[in-house]
N, C-alpha and C positions, 0 to 999 in steps of 0.2 A: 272364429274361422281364420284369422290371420295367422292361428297357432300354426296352421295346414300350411300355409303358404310359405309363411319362413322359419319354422324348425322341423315340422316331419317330412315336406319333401323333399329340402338336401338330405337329411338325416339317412331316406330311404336311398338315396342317389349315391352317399357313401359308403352305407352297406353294400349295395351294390358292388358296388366299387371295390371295397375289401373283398368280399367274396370271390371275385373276379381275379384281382392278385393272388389268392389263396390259391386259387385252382390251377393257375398259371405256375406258378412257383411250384405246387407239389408237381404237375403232371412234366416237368423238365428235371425235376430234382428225384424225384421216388418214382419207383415199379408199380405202386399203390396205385391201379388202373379204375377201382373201383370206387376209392376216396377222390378221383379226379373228377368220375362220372355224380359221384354223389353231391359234388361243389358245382359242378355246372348245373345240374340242376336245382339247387337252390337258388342259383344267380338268375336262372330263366325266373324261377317263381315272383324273387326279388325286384326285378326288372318288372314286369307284369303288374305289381304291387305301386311301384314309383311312377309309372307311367299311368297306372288310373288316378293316384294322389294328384302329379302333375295334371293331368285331365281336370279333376274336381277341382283344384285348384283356380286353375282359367273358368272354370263353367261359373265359380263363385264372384269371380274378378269381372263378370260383366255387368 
């Protein structure tokens, strides 16, 4: 259970993160309206995912 704590929840916290750039960067840089909306919502989904990881994480640490 340590795995959770210290490699997949940054791990999730950086994709994150990437995605987030990504989205950022196309939606200022390219017309591509569609590829902007399709990286945000990966980033919600992704988010979602890292904050229940962080969640279990703490739930395990008590």
């Amino acid at each position: 259970m340590e795995l959770i704590k210290y490699l997949v929840t940054p791990l999730a916290v950086f994709v994150v993160f990437i995605v987030l750039c990504l989205g950022l960067w196309n939606m200022t840089r390219s017309d591509n309206a569609n590829l902007s909306q399709k990286l945000m919502r990966w980033r919600v989904g992704l988010q979602f995912l890292a904050v229940c990881l962080i969640m279990f994480s703490v739930w395990l640490a008590q």
